[in-house]
N, C-alpha and C positions, 0 to 999 in steps of 0.2 A: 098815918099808917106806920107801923112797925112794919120793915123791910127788911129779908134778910135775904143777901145775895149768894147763892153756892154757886162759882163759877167752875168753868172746864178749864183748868190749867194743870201745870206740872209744877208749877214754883209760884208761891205767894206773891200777886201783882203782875204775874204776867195778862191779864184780861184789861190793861191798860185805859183803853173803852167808857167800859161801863161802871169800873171802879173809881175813875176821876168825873165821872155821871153822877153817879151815885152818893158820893162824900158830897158833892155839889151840892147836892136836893137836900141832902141831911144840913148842912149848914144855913141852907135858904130856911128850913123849916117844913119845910116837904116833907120831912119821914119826922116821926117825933122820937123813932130811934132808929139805927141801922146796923146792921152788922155783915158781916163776910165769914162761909164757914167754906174755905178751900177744898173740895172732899178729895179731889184726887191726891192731891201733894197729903194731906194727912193720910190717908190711904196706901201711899208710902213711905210714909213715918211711920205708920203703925205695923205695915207689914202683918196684916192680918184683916180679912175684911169681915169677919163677926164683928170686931174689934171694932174697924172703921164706921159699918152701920151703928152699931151702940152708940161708938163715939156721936154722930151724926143726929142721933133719935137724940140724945142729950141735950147738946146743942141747943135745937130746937126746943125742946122742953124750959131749958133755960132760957132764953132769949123769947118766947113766945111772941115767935111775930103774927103779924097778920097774915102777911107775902109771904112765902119761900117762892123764890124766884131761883129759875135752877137752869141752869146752861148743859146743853149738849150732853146729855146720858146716854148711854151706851153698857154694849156687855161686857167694857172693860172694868168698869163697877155695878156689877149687878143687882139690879131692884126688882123687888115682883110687887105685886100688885097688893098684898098680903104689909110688906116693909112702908108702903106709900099712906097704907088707907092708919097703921100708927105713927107715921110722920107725921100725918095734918095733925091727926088727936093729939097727939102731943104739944103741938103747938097752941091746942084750945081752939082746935075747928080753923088753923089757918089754912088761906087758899093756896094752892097752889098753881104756880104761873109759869110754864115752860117756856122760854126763849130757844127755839132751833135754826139754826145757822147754817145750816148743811144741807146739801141737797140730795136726794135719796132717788131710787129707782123701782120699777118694780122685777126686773131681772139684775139687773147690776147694781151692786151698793145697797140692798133693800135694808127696809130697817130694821132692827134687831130687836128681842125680845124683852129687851130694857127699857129702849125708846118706845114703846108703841105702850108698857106698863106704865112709863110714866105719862104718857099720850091721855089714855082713856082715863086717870084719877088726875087729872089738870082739870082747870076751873077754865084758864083759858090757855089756847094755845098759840104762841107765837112764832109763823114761817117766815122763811126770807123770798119764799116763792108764793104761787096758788099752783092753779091746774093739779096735777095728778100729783104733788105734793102735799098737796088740800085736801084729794080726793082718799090718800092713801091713812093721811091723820084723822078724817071723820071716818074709814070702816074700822083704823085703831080705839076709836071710841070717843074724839075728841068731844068736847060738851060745845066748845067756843071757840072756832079758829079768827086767826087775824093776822093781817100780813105786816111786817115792817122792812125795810130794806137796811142793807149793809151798811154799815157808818162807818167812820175815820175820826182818830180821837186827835185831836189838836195839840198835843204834847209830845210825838211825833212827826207829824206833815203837818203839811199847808202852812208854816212858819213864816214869818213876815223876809220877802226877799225879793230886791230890783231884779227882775227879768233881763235877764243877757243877751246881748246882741250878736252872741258869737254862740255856737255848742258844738260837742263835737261828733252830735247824729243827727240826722236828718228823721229816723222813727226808731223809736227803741219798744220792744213788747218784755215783758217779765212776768213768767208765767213758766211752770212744769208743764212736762209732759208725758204722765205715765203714761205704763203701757201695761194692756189687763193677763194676767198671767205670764207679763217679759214678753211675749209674744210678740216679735217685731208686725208692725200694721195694726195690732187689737187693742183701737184706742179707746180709752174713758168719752160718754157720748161727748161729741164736742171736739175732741182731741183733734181728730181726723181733719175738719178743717180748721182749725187752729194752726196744723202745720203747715196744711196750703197756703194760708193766709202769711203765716213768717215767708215761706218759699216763694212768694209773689212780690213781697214787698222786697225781698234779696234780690232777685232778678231785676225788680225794675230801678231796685236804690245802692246796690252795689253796697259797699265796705260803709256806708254810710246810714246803712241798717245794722241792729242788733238784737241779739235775742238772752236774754241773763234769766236764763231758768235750768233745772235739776230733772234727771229722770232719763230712764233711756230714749223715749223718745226723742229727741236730740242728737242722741249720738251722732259721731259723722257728716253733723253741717258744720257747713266755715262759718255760718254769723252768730254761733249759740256760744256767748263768751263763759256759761258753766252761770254756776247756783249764785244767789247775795244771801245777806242774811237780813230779815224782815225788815229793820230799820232801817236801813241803806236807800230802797228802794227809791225814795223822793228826791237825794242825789241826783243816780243818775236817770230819773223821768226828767230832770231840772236839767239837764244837760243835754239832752234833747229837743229837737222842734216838736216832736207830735208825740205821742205815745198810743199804743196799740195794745186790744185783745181781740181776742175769740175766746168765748166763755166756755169752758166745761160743763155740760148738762144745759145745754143752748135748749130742749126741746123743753123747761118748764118754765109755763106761763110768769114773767115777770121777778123771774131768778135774776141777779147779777151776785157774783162776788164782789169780795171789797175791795176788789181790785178798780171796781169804778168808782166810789168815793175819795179812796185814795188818792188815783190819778188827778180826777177833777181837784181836786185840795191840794196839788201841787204847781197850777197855773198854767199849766202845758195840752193843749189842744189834744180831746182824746177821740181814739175813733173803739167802736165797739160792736159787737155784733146788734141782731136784733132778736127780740125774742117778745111773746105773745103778750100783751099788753105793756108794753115801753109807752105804748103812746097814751096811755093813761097817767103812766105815774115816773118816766122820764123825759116827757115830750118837750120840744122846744127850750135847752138848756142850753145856752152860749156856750162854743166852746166843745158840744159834746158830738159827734158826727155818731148815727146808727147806720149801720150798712146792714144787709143781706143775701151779701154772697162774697167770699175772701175777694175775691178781682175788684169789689169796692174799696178794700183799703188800701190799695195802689191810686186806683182814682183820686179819692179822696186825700189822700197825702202829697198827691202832686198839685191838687186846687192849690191846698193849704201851701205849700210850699213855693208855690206862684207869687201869695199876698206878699206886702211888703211885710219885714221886721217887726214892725209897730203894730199892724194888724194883726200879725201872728199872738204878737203879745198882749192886746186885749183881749181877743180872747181866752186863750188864757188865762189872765186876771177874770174875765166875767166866768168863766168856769168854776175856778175858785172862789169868787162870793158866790154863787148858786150853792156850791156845798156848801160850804160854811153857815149857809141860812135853812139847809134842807139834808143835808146827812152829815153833821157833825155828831159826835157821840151824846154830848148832850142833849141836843134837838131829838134827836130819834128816840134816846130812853124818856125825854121827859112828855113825848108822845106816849109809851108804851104806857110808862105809870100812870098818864091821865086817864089813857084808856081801862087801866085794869080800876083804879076808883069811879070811874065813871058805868063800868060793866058789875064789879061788885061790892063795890062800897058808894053807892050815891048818898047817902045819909050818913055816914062816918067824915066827921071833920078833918081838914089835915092832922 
């Protein structure tokens, strides 16, 4: 397959991911060519987005892949439906394969006119959730949906390192906390108890709890030490005993952000919410505690912090090879690509 990657970034190589995925496959032999056409960063280079489309439709025309595999569109580059159906031609009838990462609502955060055009001229469409995520891309017109979950690229976390026998938290969570219109209390679904759940764990763990996330929601608690910057993150999980969420957009079936890959890939005991089928496709992972109500991750982190040191830190480590074997970035894309040759190319050779 000729693959050509357009990812969602601001600066070439930021999609970290799926671009050390991808070169991967190209080298094993998996793609017989590959490419990357950055639309947003040229997009502001170009300063002009007739410009950028053209540029783009070219692109393509040159490179004729088979794939356009396209990340996270939106009507901050807007496509219609009209710009989509000469993007394939151009490429000589190539398919088109959406990866969407984000999770969407039907009142809050709906999707926009972009997404939903590039939704209905996709061949297949790839979510990080199902349920009404699922439901909202098959009336956008999907032909083919299919779930994959959130990964962690290994050239960041999960870095080879002895487990410590000292740290200096007892649970640490990193995670924002907007708030919908600044409106103190009007949180993003999810938000609301995400803050109980910090507030529970402060109460019961004192100064030995933290919370390192951005947004007003935090304001004016004593354990929210302010924002990191994405890479840091595995630090200070590593320097803690346990690590905690509560996920944003908790009500679609089998959402997690990457914030649970993540976690898990840094060897530290995670606890997280639950949400409508985990027990399909999270279930029974060392290491990974599901609760269903914030007053569980008090429980829970007091078990854990009960065990001895040693215990603590297997699992941990068994956390961390469960990712590593099931949402590493490469595992997850070289699922995705087998799936799109297996969906539209069974007869086309590597």
């Amino acid at each position: 397959m000729r693959w050509l990657y357009v990812p969602n970034e601001q600066k070439d190589g930021d999609q970290v991911g799926p671009r050390m995925a991808f070169e991967q496959f190209y080298a094993e032999g998996l793609f017989t060519a590959y490419g990357a056409y950055s639309y947003l960063a040229r997009a502001q280079a170009l300063a002009d987005h007739a410009a950028a489309l053209r540029e783009f439709e070219n692109t393509v025309r040159e490179f004729a892949p088979d794939v356009i595999f396209i990340q996270h569109p939106s009507n901050g580059y807007p496509m219609d439906g009209e710009f989509l159906r000469r993007l394939k031609s151009a490429g000589g009838q190539a398919k088109l394969v959406l990866f969407e990462a984000d999770p969407y609502g039907r009142i809050i955060k709906r999707m926009d006119q972009t997404l939903r055009a590039v939704i209905a001229a996709s061949d297949i469409c790839y979510l990080v959730g199902t349920g009404v995520l699922a439901d909202m891309a098959h009336e956008a017109g999907a032909k083919h949906i299919r779930f994959a979950p959130h990964s962690y690229d290994s050239r960041r976390f999960g870095g080879q390192w002895t487990p410590t026998l000292k740290r200096s938290l007892d649970a640490v969570m990193i995670a924002n906390l907007p708030l919908l219109k600044r409106i103190p209390g009007l949180y993003v679904p999810g938000g609301r108890k995400r803050k109980q759940t910090a507030d529970i764990l402060y109460r019961g763990l004192g100064e030995r709890f933290a919370v390192y996330g951005r947004d007003l929601g935090w304001r004016g608690v004593p354990y929210c030490r302010g924002g990191i910057e994405f890479d840091r993150q595995g630090d200070i999980i590593r320097d803690a005993w346990i690590s905690v969420n509560w996920g944003q957009y908790d009500d679609i079936a089998m959402y997690g952000s990457d914030r649970l890959p993540i976690s898990l890939a840094c060897g530290v005991p995670h606890i997280t919410n639950y949400q409508t089928g985990y027990e399909h496709v999270f279930a029974a992972i060392p290491g990974l505690f599901v609760i269903k109500h914030p007053r569980e991750a008090l429980d829970v982190a007091l078990y854990l912090l009960s065990l001895p040191i040693d215990r603590r830190n297997e699992l941990g480590l068994a956390a961390a090879e469960y990712a590593r074997k099931h949402l590493e970035a490469t595992v997850v894309y070289r699922d995705i690509v087998t799936g799109v040759r297996e969906k539209l190319f069974e007869a086309m050779p590597a």
